[in-house]
Structures are given as structure tokens and as C-alpha cells.
NUMARDO-89728 format. One line per 2 residues: number of its first residue (from 1); their letters; for each residue x, z, y of C-alpha. Coordinates in Angstrom, 1 decimal. Each point is the difference from the previous one (the first is absolute). Example, Ala and Ser with C-alpha at 12.3 -4.5 7.8 and 13.67 -1.06 7.14 Angstrom:
<nodes>
1) AS) 12.3/7.8/-4.5 ~ 1.4/-0.7/3.4
</nodes>
This chain:
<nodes>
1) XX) -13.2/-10.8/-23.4 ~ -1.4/-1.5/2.9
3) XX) 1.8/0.3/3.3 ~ -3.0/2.1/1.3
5) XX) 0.3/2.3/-2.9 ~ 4.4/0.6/0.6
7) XX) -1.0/0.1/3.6 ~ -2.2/3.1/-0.7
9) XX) 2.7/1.7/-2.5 ~ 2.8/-0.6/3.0
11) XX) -2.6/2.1/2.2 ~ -0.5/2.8/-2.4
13) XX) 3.7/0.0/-0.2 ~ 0.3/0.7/3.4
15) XX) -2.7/2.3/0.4 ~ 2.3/1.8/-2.7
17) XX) 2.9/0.3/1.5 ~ -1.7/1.2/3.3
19) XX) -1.2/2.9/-2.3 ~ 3.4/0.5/-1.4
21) XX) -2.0/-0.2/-3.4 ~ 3.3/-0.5/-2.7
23) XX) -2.4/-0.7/-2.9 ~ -2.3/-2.2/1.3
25) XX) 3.0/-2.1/1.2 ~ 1.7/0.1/-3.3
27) XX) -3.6/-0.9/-1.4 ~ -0.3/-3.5/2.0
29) XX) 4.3/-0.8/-0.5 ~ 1.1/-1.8/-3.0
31) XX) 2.5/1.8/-2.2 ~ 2.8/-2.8/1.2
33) XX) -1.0/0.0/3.9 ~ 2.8/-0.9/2.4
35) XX) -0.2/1.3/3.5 ~ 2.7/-1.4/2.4
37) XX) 0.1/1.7/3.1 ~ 3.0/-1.9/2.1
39) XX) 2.5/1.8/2.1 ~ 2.3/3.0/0.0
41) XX) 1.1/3.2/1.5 ~ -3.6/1.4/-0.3
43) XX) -1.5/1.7/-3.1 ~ -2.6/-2.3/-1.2
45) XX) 2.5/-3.5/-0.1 ~ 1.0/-1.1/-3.4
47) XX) -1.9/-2.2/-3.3 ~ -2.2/2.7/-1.8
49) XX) -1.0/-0.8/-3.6 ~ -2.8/1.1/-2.3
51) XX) -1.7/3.1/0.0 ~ 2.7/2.2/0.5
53) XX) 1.9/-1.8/3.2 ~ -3.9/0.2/1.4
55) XX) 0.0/3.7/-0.6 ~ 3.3/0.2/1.2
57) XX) -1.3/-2.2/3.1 ~ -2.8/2.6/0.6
59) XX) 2.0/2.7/-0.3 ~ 2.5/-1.5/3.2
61) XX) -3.4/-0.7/1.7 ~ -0.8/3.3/0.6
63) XX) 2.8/-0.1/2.4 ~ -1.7/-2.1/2.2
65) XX) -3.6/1.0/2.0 ~ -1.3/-3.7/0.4
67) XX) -3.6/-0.8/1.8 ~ -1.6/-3.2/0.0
69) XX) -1.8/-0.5/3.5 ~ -1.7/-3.0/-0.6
71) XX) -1.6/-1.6/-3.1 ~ 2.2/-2.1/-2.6
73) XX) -0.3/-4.1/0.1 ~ -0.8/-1.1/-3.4
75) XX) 1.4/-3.7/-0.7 ~ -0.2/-1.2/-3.8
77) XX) 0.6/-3.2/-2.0 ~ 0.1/0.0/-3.8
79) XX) 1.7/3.0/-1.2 ~ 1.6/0.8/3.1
81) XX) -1.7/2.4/2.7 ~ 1.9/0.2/3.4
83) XX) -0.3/3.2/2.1 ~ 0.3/-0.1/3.8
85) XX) 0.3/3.5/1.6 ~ 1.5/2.1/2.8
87) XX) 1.1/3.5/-0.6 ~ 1.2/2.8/2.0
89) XX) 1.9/3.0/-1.3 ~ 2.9/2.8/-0.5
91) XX) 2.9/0.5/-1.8 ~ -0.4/3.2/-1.3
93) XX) 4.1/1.0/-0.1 ~ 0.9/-1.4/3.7
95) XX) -3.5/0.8/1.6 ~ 0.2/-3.5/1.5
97) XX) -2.8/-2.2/0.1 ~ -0.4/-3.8/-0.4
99) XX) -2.5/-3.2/0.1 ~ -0.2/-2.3/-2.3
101) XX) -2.2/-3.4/-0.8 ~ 0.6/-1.1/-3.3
103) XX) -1.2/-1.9/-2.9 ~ -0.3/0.6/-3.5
105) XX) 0.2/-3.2/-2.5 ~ -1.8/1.8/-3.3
107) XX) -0.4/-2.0/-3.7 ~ -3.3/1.1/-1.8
109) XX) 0.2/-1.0/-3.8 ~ -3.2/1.5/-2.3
111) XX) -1.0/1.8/2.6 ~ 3.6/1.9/0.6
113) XX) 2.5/-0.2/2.5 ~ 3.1/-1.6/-0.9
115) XX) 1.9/-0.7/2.9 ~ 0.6/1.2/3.5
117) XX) 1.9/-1.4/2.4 ~ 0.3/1.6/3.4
119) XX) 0.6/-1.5/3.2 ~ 0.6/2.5/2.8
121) XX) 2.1/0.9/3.2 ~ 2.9/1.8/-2.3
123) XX) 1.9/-0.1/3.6 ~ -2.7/3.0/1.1
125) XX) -0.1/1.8/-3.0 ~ 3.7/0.0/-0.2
127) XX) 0.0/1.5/3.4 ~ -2.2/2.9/-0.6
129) XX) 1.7/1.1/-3.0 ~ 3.1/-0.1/1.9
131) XX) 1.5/3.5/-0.1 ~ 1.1/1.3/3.5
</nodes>
């Protein structure tokens, strides 16, 4: 595939997740993805695998309310599509908020995602899932 074409399947990616649409994530995931979200002491931390640690993933998601003020940066070379972003939100259990920039390392293979590496402030989301 042509980096303009996994570009474009990274962006309907996101667009899914902002709709919380399960299916259609599933749909663009290969059956072996690996998400890696770094960190601890907050609900999303940990190496999901395949279908069912993304379900799994989803499911601790809906913990979280997350909004996206500004627009996504899209970097890509060969297989691998960067994603630049800043994200506000709540921790649904402690009703504290946090800020985050971050970046998202993601492997497209035959048009799936394979990989995703996250790179965020785990220091501020630790914080706001921080029971009081």
C-alpha cells in the first residue's frame, strides 16, 4: 500500500474511535494487533493483543470522556504513520481531569493495523485516575 493510502486508513481509524464505533475498529485491526499503551496506575496502561485485548481496550475506554481540540498531525514513511495530537479529558472514576499531547507510532500491513505504540504524558493520566 502506498503511504498515502495507510495514511487514510490511520484517519478512518481515528474517526472511529471518536465515534466509539467497536466494529468498524475491529474491521481496520489485524487479528494479531499489538497496542502498547506505556505507564501504570491508570486503567488504559498495559500491551493489548488481538481482537479481544482491543475489545477489552474499548471496553476500559469508556472510562475516560477524551476530546480532541485541535486536528491530528499526520507524519508517515513506509509502513509507519506517526500521529501528533493534544487531548483533553476526564477520568470518569476520580472526576479529575487531565491534558495530554501525545503521539501514536501505528504499523499498517495490507491495509490493517498491526501495531500501536503510544507515547503520552502517563505522569497526567496517572494523576487523574488517582483515587482521593
Amino acid at each position: 500500500m502506498s503511504i498515502e493510502e495507510n495514511v487514510q486508513i490511520v484517519k478512518v481509524f481515528f474517526a472511529a474511535m471518536g465515534r466509539s464505533d467497536k466494529q468498524g475498529l475491529l474491521a481496520l485491526s489485524a487479528e494479531d494487533i499489538v497496542w502498547i499503551i506505556p505507564g501504570e496506575d491508570w486503567p488504559l496502561a498495559g500491551v493489548h493483543c488481538g481482537h479481544a485485548g482491543l475489545e477489552d481496550l474499548l471496553q476500559k475506554a469508556s472510562e475516560l470522556e477524551t476530546s480532541f481540540p485541535e486536528p491530528p498531525e499526520f507524519v508517515a514513511q513506509g509502513d509507519r504513520v506517526l500521529v501528533v495530537g493534544f487531548a483533553r479529558g476526564r477520568i470518569k472514576a476520580t472526576n479529575r481531569t487531565f491534558e495530554d499531547h501525545w503521539v501514536f507510532a501505528i504499523t499498517v500491513r495490507n491495509g490493517k493495523l498491526t501495531n500501536i505504540r503510544e507515547y503520552i504524558d502517563t505522569q497526567a493520566l496517572a494523576r487523574a485516575s488517582e483515587m482521593v
